[in-house]
C-alpha positions as CSV (number, residue, x, y, z in Angstrom):
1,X,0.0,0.0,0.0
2,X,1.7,3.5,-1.0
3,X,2.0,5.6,1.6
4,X,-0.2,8.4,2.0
5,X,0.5,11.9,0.9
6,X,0.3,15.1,2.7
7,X,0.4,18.6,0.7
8,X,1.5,22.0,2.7
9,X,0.1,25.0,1.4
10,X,0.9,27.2,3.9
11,X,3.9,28.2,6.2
12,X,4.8,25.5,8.6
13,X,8.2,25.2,10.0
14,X,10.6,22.4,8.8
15,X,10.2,21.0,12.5
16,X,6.5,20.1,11.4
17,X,7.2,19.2,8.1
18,X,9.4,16.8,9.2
19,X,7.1,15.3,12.0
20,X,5.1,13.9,8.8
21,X,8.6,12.4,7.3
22,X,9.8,10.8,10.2
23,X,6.4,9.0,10.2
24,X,6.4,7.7,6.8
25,X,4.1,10.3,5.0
26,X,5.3,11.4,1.5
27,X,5.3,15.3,2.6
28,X,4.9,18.2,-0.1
29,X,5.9,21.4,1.3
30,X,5.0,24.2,-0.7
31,X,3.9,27.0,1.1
32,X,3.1,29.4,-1.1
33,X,0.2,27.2,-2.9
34,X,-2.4,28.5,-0.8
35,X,-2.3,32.1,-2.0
36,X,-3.2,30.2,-5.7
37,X,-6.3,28.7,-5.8
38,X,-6.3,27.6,-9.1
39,X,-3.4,26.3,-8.8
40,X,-4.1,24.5,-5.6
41,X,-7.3,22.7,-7.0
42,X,-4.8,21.3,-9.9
43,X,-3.1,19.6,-7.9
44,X,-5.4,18.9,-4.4
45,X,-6.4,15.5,-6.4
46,X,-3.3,13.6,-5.6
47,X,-3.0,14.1,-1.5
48,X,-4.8,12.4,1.5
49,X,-3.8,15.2,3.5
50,X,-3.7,19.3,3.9
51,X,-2.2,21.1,6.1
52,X,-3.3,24.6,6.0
53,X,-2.8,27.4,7.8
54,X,-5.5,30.6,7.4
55,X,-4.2,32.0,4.1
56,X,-5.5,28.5,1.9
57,X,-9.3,28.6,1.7
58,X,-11.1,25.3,1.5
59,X,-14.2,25.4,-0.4
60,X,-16.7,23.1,-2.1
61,X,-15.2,23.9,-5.5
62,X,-12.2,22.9,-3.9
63,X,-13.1,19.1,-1.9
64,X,-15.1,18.2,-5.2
65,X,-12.0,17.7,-6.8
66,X,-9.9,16.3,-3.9
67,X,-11.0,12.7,-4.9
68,X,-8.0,11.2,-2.2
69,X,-8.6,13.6,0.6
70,X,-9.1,12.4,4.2
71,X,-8.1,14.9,6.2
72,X,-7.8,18.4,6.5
73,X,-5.8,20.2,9.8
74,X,-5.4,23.8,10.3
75,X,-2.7,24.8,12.3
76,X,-5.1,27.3,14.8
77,X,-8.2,27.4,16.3
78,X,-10.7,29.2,14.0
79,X,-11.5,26.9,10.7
80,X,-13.4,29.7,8.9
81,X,-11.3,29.0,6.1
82,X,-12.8,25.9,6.0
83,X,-16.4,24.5,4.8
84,X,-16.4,22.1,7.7
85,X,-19.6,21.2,6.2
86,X,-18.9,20.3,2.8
87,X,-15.8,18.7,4.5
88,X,-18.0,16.7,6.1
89,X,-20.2,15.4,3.3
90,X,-17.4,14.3,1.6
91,X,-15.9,12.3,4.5
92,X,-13.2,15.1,4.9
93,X,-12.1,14.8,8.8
94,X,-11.1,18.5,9.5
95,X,-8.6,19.4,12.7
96,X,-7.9,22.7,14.4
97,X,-5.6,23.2,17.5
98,X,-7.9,24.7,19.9
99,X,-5.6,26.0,22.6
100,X,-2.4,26.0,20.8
101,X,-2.3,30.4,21.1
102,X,-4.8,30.9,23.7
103,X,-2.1,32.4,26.1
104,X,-0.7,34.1,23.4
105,X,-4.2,36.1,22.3
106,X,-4.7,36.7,26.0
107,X,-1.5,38.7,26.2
108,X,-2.3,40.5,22.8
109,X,-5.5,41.9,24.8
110,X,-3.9,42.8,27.8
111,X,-0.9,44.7,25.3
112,X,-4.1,46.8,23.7
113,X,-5.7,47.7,27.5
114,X,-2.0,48.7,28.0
115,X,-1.7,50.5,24.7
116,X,-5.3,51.7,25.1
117,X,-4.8,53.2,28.4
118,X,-1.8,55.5,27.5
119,X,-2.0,55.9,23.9
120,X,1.3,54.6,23.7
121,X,0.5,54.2,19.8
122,X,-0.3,57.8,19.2
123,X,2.5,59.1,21.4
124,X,5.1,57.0,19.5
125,X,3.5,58.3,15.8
126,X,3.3,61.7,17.4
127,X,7.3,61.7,18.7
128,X,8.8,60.4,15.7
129,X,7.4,63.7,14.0
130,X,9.2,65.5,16.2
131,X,6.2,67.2,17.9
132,X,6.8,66.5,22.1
133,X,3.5,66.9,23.0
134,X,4.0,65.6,27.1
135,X,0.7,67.2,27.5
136,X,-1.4,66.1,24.9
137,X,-1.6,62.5,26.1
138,X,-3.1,61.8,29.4
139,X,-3.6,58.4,30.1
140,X,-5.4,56.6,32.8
141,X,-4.3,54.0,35.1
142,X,-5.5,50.7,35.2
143,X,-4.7,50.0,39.1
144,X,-8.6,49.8,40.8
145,X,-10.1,50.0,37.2
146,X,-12.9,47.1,36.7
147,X,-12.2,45.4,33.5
148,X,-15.2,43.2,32.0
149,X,-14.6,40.5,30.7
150,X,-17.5,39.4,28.2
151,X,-16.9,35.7,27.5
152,X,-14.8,33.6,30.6
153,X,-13.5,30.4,28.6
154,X,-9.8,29.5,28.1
155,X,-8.9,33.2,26.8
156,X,-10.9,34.9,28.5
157,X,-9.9,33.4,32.0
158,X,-6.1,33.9,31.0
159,X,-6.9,37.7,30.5
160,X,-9.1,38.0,33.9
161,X,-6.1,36.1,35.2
162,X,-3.7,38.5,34.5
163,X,-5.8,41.6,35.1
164,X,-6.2,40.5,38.4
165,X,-2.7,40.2,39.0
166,X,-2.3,44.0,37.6
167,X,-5.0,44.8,40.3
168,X,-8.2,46.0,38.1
169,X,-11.4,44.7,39.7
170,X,-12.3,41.8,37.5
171,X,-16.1,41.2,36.3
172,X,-17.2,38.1,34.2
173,X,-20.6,37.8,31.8
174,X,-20.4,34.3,30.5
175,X,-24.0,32.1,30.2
176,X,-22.0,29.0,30.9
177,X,-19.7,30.1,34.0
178,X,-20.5,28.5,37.0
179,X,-20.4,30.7,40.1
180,X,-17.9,28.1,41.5
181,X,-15.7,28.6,38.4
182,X,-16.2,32.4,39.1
183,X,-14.8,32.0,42.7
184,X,-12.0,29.6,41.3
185,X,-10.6,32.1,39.0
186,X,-11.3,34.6,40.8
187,X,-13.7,37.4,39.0
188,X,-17.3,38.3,39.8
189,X,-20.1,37.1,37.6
190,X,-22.3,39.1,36.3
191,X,-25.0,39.6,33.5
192,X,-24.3,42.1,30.5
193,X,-26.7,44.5,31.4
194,X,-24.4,45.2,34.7
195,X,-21.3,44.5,33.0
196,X,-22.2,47.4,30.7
197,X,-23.1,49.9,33.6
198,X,-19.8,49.1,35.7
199,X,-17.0,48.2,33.4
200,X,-14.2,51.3,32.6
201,X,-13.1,48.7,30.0
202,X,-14.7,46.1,28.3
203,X,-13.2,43.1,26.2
204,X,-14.8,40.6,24.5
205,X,-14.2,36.8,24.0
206,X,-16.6,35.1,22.6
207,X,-16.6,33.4,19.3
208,X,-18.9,35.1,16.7
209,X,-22.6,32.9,16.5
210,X,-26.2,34.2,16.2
211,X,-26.5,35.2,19.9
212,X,-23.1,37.0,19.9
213,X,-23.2,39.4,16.6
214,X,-23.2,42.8,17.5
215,X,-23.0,42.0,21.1
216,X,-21.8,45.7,21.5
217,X,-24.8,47.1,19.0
218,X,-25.5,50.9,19.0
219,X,-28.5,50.0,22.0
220,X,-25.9,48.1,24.2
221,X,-23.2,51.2,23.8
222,X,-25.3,53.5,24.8
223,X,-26.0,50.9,28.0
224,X,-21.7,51.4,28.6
225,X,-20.2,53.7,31.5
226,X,-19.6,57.1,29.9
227,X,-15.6,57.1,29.2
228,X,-15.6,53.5,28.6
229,X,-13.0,51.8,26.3
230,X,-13.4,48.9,24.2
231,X,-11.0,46.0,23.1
232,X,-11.7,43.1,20.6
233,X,-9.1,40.1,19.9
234,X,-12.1,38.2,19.5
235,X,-14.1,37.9,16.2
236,X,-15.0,40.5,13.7
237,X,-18.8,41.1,13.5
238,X,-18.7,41.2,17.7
239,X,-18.9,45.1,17.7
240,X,-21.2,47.2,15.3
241,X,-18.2,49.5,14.2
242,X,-20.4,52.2,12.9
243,X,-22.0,52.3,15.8
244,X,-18.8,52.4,17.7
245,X,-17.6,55.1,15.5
246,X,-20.5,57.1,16.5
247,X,-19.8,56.3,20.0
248,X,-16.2,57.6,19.8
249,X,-17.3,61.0,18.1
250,X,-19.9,61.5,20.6
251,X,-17.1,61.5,23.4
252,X,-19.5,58.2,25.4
253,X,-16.5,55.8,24.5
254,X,-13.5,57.2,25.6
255,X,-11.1,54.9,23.0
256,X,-11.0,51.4,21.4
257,X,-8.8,48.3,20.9
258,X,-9.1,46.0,18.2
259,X,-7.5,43.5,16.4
260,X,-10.2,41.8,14.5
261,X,-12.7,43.5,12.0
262,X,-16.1,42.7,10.2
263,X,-14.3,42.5,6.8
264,X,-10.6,41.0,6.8
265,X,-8.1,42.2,5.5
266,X,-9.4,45.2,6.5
267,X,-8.0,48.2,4.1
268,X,-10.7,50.3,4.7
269,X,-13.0,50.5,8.1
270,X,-15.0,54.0,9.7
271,X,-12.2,53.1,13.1
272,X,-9.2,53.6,11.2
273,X,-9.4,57.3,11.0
274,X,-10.1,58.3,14.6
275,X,-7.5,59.1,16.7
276,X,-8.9,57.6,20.1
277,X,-8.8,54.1,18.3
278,X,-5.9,51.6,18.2
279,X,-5.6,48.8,15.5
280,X,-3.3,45.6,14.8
281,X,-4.2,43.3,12.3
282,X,-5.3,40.1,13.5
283,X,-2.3,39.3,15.5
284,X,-4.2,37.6,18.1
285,X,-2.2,34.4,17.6
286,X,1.5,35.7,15.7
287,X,3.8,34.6,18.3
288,X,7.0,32.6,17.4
289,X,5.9,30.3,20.2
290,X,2.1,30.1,19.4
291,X,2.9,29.8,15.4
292,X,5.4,27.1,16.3
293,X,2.9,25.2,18.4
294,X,0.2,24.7,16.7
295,X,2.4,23.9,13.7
296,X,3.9,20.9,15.9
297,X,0.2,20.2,17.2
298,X,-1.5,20.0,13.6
299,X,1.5,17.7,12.3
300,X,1.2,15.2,15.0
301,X,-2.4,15.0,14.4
302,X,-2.8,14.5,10.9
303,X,0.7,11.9,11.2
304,X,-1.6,9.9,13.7
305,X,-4.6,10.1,12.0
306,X,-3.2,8.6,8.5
307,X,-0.6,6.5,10.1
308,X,-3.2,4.4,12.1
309,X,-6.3,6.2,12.2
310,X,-6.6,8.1,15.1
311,X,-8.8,11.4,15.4
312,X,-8.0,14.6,17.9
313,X,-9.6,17.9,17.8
314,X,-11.4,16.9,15.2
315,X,-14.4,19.7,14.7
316,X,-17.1,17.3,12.6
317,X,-16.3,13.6,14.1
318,X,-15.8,12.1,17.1
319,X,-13.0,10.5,18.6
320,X,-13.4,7.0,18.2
321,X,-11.4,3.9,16.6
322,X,-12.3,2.5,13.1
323,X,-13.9,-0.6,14.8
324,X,-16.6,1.4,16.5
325,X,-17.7,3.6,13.8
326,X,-20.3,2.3,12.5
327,X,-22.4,1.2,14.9
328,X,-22.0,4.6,16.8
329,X,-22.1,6.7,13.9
330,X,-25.7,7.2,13.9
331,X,-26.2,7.3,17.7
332,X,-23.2,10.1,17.5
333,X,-25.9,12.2,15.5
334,X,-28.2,11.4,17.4
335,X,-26.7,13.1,20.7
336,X,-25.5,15.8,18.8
337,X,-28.7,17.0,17.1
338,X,-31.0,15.8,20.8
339,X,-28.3,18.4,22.1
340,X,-28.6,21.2,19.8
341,X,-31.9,20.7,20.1
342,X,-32.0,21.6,23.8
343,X,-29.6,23.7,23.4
344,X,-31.5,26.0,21.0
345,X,-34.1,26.5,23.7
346,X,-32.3,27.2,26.5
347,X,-31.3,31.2,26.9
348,X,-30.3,30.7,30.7
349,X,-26.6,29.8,32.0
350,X,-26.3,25.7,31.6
351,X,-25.6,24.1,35.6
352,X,-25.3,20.6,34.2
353,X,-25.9,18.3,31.2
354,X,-27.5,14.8,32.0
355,X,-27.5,11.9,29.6
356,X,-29.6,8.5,29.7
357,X,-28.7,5.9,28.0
358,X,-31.2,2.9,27.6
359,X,-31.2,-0.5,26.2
360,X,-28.6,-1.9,23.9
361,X,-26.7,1.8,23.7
362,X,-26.0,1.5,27.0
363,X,-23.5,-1.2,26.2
364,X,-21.6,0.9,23.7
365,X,-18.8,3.2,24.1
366,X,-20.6,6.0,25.3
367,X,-17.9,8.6,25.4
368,X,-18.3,10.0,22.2
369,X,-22.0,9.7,22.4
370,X,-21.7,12.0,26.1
371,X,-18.9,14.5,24.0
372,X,-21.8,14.7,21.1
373,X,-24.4,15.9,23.5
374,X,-22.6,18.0,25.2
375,X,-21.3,19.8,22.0
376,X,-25.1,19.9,20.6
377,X,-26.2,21.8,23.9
378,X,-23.0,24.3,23.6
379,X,-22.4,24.8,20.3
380,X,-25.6,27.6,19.8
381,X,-23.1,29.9,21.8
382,X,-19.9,27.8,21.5
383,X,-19.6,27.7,17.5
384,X,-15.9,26.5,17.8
385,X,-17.1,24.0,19.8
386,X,-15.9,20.2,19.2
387,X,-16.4,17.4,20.6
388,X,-12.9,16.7,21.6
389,X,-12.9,19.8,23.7
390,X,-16.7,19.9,24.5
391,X,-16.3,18.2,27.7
392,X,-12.9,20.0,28.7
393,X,-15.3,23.5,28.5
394,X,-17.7,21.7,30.2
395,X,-15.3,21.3,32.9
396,X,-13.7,24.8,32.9
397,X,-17.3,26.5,32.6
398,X,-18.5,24.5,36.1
399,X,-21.1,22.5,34.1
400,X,-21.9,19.2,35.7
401,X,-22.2,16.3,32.6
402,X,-23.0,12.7,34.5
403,X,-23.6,9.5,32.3
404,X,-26.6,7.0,33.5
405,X,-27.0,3.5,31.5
406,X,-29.8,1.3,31.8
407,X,-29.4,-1.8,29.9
408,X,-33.0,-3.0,30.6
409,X,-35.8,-3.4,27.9
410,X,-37.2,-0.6,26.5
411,X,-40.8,-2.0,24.9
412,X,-41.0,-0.3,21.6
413,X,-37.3,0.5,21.1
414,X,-34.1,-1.2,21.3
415,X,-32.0,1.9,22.2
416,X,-32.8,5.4,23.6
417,X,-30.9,8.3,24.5
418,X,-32.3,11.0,27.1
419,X,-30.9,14.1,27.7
420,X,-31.9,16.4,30.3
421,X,-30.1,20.2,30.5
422,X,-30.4,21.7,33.8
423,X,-30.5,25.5,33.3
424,X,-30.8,28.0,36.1
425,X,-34.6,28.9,35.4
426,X,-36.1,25.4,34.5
427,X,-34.7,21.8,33.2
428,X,-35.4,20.5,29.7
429,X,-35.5,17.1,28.4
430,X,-35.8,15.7,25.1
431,X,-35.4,11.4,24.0
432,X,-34.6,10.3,21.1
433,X,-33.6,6.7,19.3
434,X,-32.1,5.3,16.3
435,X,-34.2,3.2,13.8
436,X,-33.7,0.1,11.4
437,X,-32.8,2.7,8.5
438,X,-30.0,4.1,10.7
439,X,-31.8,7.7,11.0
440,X,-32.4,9.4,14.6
441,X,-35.7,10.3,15.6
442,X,-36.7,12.0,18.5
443,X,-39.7,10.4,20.3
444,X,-39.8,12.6,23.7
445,X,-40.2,15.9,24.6
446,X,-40.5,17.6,27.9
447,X,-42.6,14.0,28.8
448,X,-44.4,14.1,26.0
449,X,-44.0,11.1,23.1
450,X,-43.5,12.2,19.5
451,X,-42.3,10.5,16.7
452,X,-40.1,13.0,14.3
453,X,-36.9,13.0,12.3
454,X,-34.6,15.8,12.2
455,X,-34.4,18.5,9.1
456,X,-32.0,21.2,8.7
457,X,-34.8,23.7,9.3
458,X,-37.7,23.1,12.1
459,X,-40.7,25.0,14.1
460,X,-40.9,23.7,17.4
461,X,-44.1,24.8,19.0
462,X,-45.6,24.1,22.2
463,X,-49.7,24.5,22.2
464,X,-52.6,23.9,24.1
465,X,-54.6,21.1,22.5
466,X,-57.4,23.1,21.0
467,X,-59.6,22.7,17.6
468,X,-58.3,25.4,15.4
469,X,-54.4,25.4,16.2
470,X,-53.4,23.2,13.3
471,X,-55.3,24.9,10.6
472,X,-54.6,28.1,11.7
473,X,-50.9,27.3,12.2
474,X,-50.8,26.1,8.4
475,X,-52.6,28.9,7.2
476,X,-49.6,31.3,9.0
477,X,-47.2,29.1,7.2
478,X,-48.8,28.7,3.8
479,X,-49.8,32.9,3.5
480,X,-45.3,33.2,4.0
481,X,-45.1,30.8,1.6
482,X,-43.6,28.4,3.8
483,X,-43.6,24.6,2.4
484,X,-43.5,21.9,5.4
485,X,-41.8,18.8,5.0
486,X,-42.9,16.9,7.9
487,X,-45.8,17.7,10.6
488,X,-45.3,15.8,13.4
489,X,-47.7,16.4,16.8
490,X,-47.8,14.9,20.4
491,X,-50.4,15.9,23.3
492,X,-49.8,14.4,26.9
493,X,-53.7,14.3,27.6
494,X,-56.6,15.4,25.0
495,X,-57.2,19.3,25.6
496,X,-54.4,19.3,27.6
497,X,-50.4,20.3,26.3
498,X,-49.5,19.6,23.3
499,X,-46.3,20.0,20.9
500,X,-45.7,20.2,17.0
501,X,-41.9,19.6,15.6
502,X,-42.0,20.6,11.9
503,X,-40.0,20.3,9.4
504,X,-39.8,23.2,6.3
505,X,-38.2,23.8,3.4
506,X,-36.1,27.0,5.1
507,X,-35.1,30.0,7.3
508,X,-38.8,31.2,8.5
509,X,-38.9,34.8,9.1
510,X,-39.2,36.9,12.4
511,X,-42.1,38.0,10.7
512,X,-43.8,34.7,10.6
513,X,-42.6,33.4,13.9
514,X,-44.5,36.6,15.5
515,X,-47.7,35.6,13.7
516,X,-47.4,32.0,14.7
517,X,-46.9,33.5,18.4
518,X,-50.3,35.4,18.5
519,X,-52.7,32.2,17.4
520,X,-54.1,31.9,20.6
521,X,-53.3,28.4,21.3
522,X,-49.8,28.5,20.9
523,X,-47.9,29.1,24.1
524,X,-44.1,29.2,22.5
525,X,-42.6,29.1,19.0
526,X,-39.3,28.6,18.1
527,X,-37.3,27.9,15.2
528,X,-34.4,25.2,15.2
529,X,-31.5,24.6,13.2
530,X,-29.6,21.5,12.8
């Protein structure tokens, strides 16, 4: 059998290139590719392997015509150069190296509070010119300041850990910090609302999802402490920058920090031009050390993966040997989409994560299946989320995840998972099970039994069970111009609760949601995405 071939298209050092050689992997090291897409998809056909930095971009157009691809890893954390799920249809395995620069972005934002807090770029610009303008540039300092920190994972406890150590009074809004994790690490935990009100600076960690765009929007900056200042090593598309802008000129936010922007590269953004702002361009991560480390990590991963088939950090499959794949396959999905599912509808902070397993799935290897549902529940604020490090957040964020098996009989069905999530203002609980065709279904929620398959785009409604509801409900839905491809209903008692998972054809519109919300049986609407 030849051995398998990795191509290189962006810089790596010759330390990780030769990680692959010393294992037996025919290695092609060209570094510049990437830049060259044409070029790239020439020539993609002949590897098993890519190693990629953030300059290559993989696409669809790209994995159509990498017939020998198996794996893609990308030296970093963020795969947004990546279509993990066109990856995934194809059977590409894609990496990352999730905590391969965290310290190294942490340090970046404290550098820009630093560089924020005494202008030290402006001064520097303003002394090579030969102006000495001493006077010009007051500062502030940071000693009994109150730094809020929005987002406490692995980043953003690094930065509350050194601010602490700096002295600044250290305040914490993360949904999925514990308020024994808070103690731990030493911050207070608060919601945004106060955050806003009390922080002299704010910076943000939090990866960019639905919930977290425009986290700082126009209505939330005018909710900051006059004179506040603002730094982003996060995620462009955190902070509305023409609202920000706005905020600057008005004088209500004293000066910002960022590293990241909506549109990268960035040659043109409203922030570049005002003075009280301070820019670097994406250089969260460009440390020798962090550069050299997650070059070492992705190298070691993609070497064991296609020397004898073992998966880390991998961000679309689990962790789990070639033997067990398929019969957990499906049941993997199954956790992971049960989990999004709750996930979805829970707004409050997460306290724990509790998984059932019943009948013959109790006898299988469950860790994966426990690392799929927890990534389901976090990943509708987590997007970076995998399910190698799902249950390490888990962990860090003070989220209890227990395991229960039952290996009795089950009646109707062989196997079924249930997975409660324990939120701070009420639990919810949804089952679900794997049939003959290898296809999950759910057939519980919140006690009640329903038979439904998962779709990429769903309604979940909870009703009273009235006359009326299902024609008006379709009427809603057929007025938008909304095709349904499934309609599935369950009712714990007639005329008592009832609940309707369906499945359409798309994204439904706020618009229709809000008309669905006033038929007068329906008690909550909401749409899911899997």
């Amino acid at each position: 059998m030849p051995a398998p071939k990795v191509l290189i298209s962006d810089a790596l050092s010759d330390a990780a290139v030769q990680i692959f050689r010393d294992r037996g992997i025919d290695t092609d090291f060209r570094p510049d590719l990437g830049k060259d897409k044409d070029a790239l998809a020439a020539i993609i056909g002949r590897y098993d392997g890519l190693a990629i930095r953030s300059t290559t971009r993989v696409t669809p157009k790209l994995l159509a015509v990498a017939e020998r691809l198996r794996v893609v890893g990308r030296a970093g954390i963020g795969v947004d150069n990546v279509d993990v799920a066109a990856a995934t249809a194809r059977g590409v395995i894609v990496m990352n190296t999730p905590h391969g620069n965290a310290v190294t972005t942490a340090e970046h934002a404290v550098a820009l509070i630093f560089a924020l807090a005494r202008q030290i770029p402006q001064a520097d610009a303003s002394t090579r010119a030969g102006r000495w303008e001493k006077n010009r540039f007051l500062g502030i300092e940071l000693t009994g300041k109150t730094l809020g920190v929005v987002g406490c994972g692995n980043i953003g406890a690094i930065v509350a850990d050194r601010a602490i150590g700096l002295k600044l009074r250290v305040i914490a809004y993360d949904p999925f910090l514990s308020p024994e994790r808070a103690v731990e690490i030493g911050v207070e935990k608060v919601e945004l609302d106060e955050l806003l009100a009390r922080a002299d600076i704010v910076t943000l960690h939090v990866p960019l999802t639905d919930k977290t765009r425009n986290i700082l929007s126009a209505e939330a900056l005018t909710r900051t402490k006059r004179g506040v200042r603002i730094v982003n090593c996060a995620r462009g598309g955190l902070v509305d920058e023409a609202a920000l802008r706005a905020a600057l000129e008005s004088g209500h936010v004293a000066g910002a920090a960022l590293d990241v922007f909506a549109v990268e590269p960035a040659f043109e953004n409203p922030l570049f031009t005002h003075p009280n702002v301070v820019c670097t361009p994406h250089l969260g991560a460009s440390t020798a050390e962090a550069q050299e480390k997650v070059a070492l990590q992705v190298a070691e991963q993609m070497a064991d993966y296609l020397a004898t088939g073992a998966v880390r950090n991998a961000v679309n499959v689990p962790s789990i040997s070639a033997e067990e794949a398929p019969r957990l396959r499906p049941f993997v999905a199954l956790c992971e989409q049960l989990g999004s599912f709750l996930g979805q509808l829970t707004d409050a902070p997460v306290k724990g994560i509790r998984i059932t397993y019943e009948g013959q799935v109790a006898g299988m290897n469950t860790r994966a299946l426990t690392a799929a549902a927890v990534t389901g529940v976090l990943r509708p604020v987590l997007s970076e989320i995998n399910m190698v490090s799902a249950p390490a957040i888990a962990r860090e964020r003070g989220i209890v995840v227990d395991e229960i098996k039952r290996e009795g009989g089950l009646g109707n069905f062989e196997s079924v998972v249930r997975i409660v999530v324990e939120a701070e203002d009420m639990p919810r609980d949804a089952a679900g099970t794997v049939f003959h065709d290898g296809k999950p279904r759910v057939v519980e929620i919140r006690g009640i039994e329903i038979e439904a398959p998962f779709a990429p785009h769903m309604l979940y409604v909870r009703n009273h069970d009235r006359p009326g509801f299902i024609g008006r409900f379709g009427t809603v839905l057929g007025e938008a111009g909304v095709n349904v491809g499934t309609f599935n209903l369950g009712r714990d008692a007639e005329g008592g609760n009832a609940i309707a998972f369906v499945a359409v054809d798309g994204p439904v519109d706020e618009s229709v949601l809000a008309k669905i919300a006033a038929i007068p049986q329906v008690k909550r609407v909401r749409p899911v995405r899997f």
